[in-house]
C-alpha positions in Angstrom: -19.7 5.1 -8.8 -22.7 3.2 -9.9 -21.2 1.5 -12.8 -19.0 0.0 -10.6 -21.3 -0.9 -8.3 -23.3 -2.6 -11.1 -20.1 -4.2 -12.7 -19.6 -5.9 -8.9 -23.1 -7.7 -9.5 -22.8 -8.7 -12.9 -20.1 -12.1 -11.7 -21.4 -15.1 -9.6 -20.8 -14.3 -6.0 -18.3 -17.4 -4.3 -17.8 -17.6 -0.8 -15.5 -19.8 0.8 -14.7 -20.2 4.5 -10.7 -20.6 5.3 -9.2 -23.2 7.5 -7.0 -21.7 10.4 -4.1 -22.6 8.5 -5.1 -20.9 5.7 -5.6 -18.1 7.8 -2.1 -18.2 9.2 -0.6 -18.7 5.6 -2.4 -15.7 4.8 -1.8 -13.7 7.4 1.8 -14.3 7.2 1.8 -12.5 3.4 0.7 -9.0 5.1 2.7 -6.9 7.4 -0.1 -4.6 7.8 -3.5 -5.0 9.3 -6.1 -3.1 12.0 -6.9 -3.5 15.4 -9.9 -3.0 17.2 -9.6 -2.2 20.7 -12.4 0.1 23.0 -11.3 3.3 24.3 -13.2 4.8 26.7 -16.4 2.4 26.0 -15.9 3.2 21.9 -14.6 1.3 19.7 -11.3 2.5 17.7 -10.0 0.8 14.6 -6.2 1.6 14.7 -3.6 0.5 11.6 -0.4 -1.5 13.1 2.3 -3.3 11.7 2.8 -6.4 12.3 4.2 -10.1 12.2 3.5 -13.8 13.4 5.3 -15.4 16.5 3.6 -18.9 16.3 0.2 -17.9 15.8 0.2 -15.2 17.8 -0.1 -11.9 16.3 3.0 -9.2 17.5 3.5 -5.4 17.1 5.3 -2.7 18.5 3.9 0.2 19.9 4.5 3.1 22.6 2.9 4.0 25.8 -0.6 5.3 25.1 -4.0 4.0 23.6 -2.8 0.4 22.0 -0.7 -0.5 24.9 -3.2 0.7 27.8 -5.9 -2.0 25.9 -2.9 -4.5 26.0 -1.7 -4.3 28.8 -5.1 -5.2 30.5 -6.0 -8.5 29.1 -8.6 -7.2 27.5 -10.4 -8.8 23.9 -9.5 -7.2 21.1 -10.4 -7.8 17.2 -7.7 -7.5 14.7 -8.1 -7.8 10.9 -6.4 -8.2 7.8 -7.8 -8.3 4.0 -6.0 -8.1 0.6 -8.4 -8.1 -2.6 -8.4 -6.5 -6.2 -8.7 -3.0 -6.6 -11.4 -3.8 -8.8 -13.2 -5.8 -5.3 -14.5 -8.3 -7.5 -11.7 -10.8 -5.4 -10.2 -11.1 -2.0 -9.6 -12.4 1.5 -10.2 -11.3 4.8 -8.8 -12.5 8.1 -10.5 -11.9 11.5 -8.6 -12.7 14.6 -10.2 -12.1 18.1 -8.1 -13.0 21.2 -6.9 -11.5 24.5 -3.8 -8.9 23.9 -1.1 -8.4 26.0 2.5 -7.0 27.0 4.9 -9.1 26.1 7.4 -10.4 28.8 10.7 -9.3 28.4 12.0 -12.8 28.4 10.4 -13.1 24.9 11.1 -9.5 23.7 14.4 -10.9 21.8 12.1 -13.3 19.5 9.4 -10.8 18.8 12.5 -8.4 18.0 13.7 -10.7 15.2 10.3 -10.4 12.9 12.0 -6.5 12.2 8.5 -5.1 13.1 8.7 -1.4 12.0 6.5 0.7 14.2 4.1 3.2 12.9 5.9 6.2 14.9 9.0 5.8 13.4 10.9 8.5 15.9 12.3 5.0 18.3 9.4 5.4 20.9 7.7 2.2 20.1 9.8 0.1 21.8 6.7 -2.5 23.4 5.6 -5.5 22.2 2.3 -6.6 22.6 0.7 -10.2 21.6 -2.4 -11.0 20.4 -3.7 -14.9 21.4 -6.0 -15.8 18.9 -8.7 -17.4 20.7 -10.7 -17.6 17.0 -9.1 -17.6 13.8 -11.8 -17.0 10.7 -11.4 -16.3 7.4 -13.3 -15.3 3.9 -12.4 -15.6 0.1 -14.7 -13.9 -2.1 -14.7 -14.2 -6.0 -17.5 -12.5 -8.2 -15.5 -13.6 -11.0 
């Protein structure tokens, strides 16, 4: 463990800020990322699949913890990163918006991104949508 700590701080350290559309382009490359959401007055980091509808973010879920936070408006964070498994490169994504049910009027598009829920028994069968209200990104290089 510390020689790979110490072989992370032997390489320059770049860090570049992304454009929203970067972010987007990225984004678009994943199908998996994390949501924040607070249950209860704590925060929970939940894993979701995932897919773009514009620039909103879209995943399925069933009744319960994800779709209660939804459902209510409320500000979530959600994140994406992909990097080396050495961590001496990467990205990271950061979206924060308001989250919410989708109406079934636009259930058909969200259907056709093939999101595959994380329960794969057929319960998840609501879609929520993230707005991104702020779209931020990081590369990192310690090449």
């Amino acid at each position: 463990m510390v020689d790979r700590m110490a072989d992370l701080s032997n390489g320059t350290p770049h860090l570049e800020s992304l454009s929203r559309e970067e972010c987007l382009r990225l984004l678009r490359t994943q199908s998996v990322g994390r949501i924040g959401i607070t249950v209860k007055a704590l925060p929970v980091v939940l894993p979701i699949n995932f897919g773009l509808l514009g620039e909103s973010i879209v995943f399925r879920t069933s009744q319960g913890t994800k779709l209660d936070s939804a459902t209510n408006k409320t500000v979530v964070a959600f994140e994406v990163d992909d990097y080396e498994p050495d961590g001496r490169s990467g990205w990271s994504v950061l979206v924060v918006g308001s989250a919410s049910k989708m109406p079934v009027d636009e259930v058909n598009d969200a259907e056709e991104l093939a999101i595959e829920a994380w329960p794969l028994d057929g319960r998840a069968s609501q879609f929520v949508r993230i707005e991104g209200s702020q779209i931020t990104g990081r590369r990192f290089d310690r090449s």
